[in-house]
C-alpha positions in Angstrom: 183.8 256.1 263.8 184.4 257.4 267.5 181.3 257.6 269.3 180.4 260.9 270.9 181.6 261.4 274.8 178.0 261.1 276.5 179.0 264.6 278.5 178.9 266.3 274.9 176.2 264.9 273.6 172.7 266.0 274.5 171.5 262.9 272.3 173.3 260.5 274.5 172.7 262.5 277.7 169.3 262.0 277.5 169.7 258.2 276.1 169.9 257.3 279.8 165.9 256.7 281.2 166.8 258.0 285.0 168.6 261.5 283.2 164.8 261.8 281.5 163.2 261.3 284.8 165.6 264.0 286.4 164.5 266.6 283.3 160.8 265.5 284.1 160.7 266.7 287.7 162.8 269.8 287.0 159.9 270.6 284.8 157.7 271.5 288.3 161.2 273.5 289.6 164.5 273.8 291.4 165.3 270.8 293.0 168.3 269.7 295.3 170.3 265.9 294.5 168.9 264.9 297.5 164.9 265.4 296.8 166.3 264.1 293.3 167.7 261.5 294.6 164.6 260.5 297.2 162.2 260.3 294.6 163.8 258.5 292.3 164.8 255.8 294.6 168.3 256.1 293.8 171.6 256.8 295.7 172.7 260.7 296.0 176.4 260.0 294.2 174.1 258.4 291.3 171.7 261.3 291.0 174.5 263.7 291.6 176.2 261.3 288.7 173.3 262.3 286.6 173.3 265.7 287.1 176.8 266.9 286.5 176.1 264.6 283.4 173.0 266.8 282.6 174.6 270.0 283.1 177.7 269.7 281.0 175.4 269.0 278.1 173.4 272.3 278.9 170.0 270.8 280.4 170.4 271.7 283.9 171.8 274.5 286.1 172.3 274.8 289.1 172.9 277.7 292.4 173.5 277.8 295.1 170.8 278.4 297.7 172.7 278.1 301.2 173.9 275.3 302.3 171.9 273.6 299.5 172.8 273.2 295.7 169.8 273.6 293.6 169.4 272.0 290.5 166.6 273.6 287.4 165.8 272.7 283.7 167.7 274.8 281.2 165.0 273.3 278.6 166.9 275.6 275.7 169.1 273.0 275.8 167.1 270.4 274.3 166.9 272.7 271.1 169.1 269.6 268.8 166.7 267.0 269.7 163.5 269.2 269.2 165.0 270.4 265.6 166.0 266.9 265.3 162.6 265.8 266.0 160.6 268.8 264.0 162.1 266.6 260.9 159.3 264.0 261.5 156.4 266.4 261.7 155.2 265.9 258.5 155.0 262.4 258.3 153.1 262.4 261.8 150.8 265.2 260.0 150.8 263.3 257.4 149.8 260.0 259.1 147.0 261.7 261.6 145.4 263.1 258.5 145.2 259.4 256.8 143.4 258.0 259.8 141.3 260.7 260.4 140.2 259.8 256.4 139.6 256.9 257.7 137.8 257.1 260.6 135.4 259.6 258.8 135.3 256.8 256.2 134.2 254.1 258.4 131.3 256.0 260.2 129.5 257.5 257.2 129.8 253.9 255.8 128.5 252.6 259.6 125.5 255.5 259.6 124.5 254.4 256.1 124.1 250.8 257.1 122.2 251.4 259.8 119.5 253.9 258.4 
């Protein structure tokens, strides 16, 4: 089986760590490549690399402000991964409610020894 083009794929988009750190500072706002680029500690073809990656897949878009490009979350995009994700919520509910059992558990059983 073919693997998926990582420009049509938001899954493998966001595989790559440095794309995730890109969607976590467009989180606070616009951004140009090279404030991007600055705080990431990486080159501006890289970052700009990134981005075009980002935005064919729907998670960034960008205007033009100027002389400047700016680049902003489009968060809607990340709708697969957070439907993909939702799949898992009840065995996370499912777990939290176990321990919290358990930690009830362990201190009526550490008040009881103590009195």
């Amino acid at each position: 089986m073919a693997r998926a083009a990582t420009t049509s794929d938001v899954f493998n988009a966001i595989a790559e760590p440095q794309r995730r750190e890109i969607l976590a500072l467009l989180r606070a706002g616009e951004r140009s490549v090279t404030e991007l680029a600055q705080e990431l500690g990486m080159t501006q073809p890289g970052a700009s690399k990134h981005l075009r990656v980002l935005r064919e897949v729907g998670l960034v878009r960008d205007r033009k402000a100027g002389k400047q490009r700016l680049y902003g979350l489009d968060a809607s995009g990340l709708r697969p991964v957070h439907e993909w994700t939702g799949g898992f919520e009840q065995f996370w509910n499912e777990s939290f409610d176990r321990l919290g059992s358990y930690v009830q558990d362990l201190k009526q059983t550490r008040e009881r020894s103590s009195s």
